[in-house]
Residue, then its C-alpha position, 0 to 999 in steps of 0.5 A: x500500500x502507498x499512503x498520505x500523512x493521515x490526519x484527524x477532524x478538529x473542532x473550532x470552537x463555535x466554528x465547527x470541525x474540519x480534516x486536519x493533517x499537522x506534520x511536526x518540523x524538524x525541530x521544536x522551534x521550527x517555523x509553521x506553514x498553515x497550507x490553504x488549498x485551491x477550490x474543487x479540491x482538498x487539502x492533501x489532493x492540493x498540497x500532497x506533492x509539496x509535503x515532503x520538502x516543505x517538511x524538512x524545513x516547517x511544521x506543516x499544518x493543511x487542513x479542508x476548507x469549507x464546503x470543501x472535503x471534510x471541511x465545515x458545512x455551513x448555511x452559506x459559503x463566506x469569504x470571511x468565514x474562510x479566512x477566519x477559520x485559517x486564523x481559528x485552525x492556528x490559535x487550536x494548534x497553538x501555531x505562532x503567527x504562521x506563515x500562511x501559504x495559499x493557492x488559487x482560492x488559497x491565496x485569495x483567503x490568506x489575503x483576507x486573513x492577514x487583512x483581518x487579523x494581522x496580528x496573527x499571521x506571520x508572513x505570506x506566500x500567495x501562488x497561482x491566485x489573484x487580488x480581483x476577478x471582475x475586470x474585462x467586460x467578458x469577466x463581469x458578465x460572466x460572474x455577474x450572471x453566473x452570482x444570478x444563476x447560482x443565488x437562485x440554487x443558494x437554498x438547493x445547494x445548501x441541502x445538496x452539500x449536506x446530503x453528499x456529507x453525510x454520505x461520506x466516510x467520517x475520515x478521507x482515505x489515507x492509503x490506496x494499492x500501489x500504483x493506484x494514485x488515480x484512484x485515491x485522487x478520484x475520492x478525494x475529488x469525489x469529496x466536494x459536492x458540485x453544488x457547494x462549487x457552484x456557490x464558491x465560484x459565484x463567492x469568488x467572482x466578487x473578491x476584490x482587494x483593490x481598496x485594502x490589499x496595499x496595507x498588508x504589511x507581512x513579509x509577502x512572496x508571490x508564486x507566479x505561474x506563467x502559463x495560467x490559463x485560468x488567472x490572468x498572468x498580468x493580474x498575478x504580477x499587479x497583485x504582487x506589484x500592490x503589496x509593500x515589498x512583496x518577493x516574486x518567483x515564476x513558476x514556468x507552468x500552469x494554473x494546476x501545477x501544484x499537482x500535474x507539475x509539481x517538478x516545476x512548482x514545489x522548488x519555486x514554492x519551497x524557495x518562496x516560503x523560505x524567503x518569507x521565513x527568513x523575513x519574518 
């Protein structure tokens, strides 16, 4: 059998409980990297590529997000509510201001957790996301139509992501037979209803961080993946351009590189998280 680092669901006090996987550092006195993933995906499925060389150097924390995996349910999907469970994951591990590492929509909720409580987080680094969507005219029809469609489903979306929960294992699979990684990938995908992504992308099209992203004042690195087909390149650059004293590093590949490029990806990932380290 092959196996991931298993985990164990924690409770968040008034929050609810979420899958969370924590990797002990090197040493006691080793920094901490509080791993936020992308949408339609889980924690491990996102971050299982990184793990081994992020470890040799950081106490490692992942955990599912809501609506995602074995992440809280809740009656609607929150941009803030995300962001405060990161926050509330530290504070019950005892994690000392982290480093707050995210991809994608993991980016997009370490943004709004250093907004909202800067005194708890201890440095960023932001890959393969954005600090807006909502900028062509093509964009904002796009996710101006698609908010009216999904509102409309908000109510059915809600029952649907329960009933999928509650037909799901207590715990995700950690092991599947040797050379069947594709297998334990599917299940992992499996464990996100397509209702509750639904919600997230009609949440998300309506980030923007223009008015307050300059005032972040945690050591910044910025992940740029230059061949993202998914978010522009030039947004990713002005993102970085817009936070004080952000470091970038270019990743030559795609907006899935955390998993279908990981050669490329994790040794840029890993060197960004050490700058940040390093400043912090």
């Amino acid at each position: 059998m092959t196996e991931v680092p298993a985990g164990s669901m924690v409770e968040l006090p008034g929050r609810g409980s979420t899958y969370v996987v924590d990797l002990p550092g090197p040493a006691a006195d080793s920094p901490s990297v509080l791993l936020l993933h992308g949408m339609a995906t889980t924690a491990m499925l996102n971050w299982f590529p990184s793990l081994r060389e992020l470890n040799e150097h950081f106490r490692v924390v992942l955990f599912d997000q809501r609506w995602h995996g074995h992440g809280i349910r809740s009656e609607r999907f929150d941009l803030d509510d995300l962001a405060d469970d990161a926050v509330a994951v530290g504070e019950v591990l005892g994690l000392d201001r982290p480093i707050l590492a995210g991809y994608s929509m993991g980016g997009i909720i370490a943004q709004l957790a250093a907004h909202r409580h800067p005194d708890k987080v201890g440095g960023l680094v932001l890959a393969a996301t954005t600090y807006r969507f909502q900028e062509t005219r093509r964009e904002r029809a796009f996710h101006r139509g698609w908010g009216v469609v999904a509102a409309s489903l908000a109510e059915m979306s809600m029952r649907r992501a329960e009933l999928h929960r509650d037909k799901m294992p207590v715990l995700p699979e950690s092991s599947w037979p040797v050379g069947r990684v594709d297998r334990w990938a599917m299940s992992e995908m499996r464990s996100t209803s397509g209702w509750a992504l639904a919600q997230a992308l009609a949440v998300l099209g309506r980030f923007d961080a223009s008015e307050w992203l300059g005032s972040l004042k945690v050591p910044t690195a910025v992940v740029i993946t230059t061949r993202d087909r998914a978010l522009p390149v030039h947004r990713q650059l002005e993102m970085a351009k817009l936070i004080p004293g952000a470091e970038i590093f270019l990743a030559k590949a795609g907006h899935a590189a955390c998993a279908l490029e990981a050669d490329v990806f994790v040794p840029i990932f890993l060197e960004a998280c050490l700058a940040v380290a390093e400043r912090r």
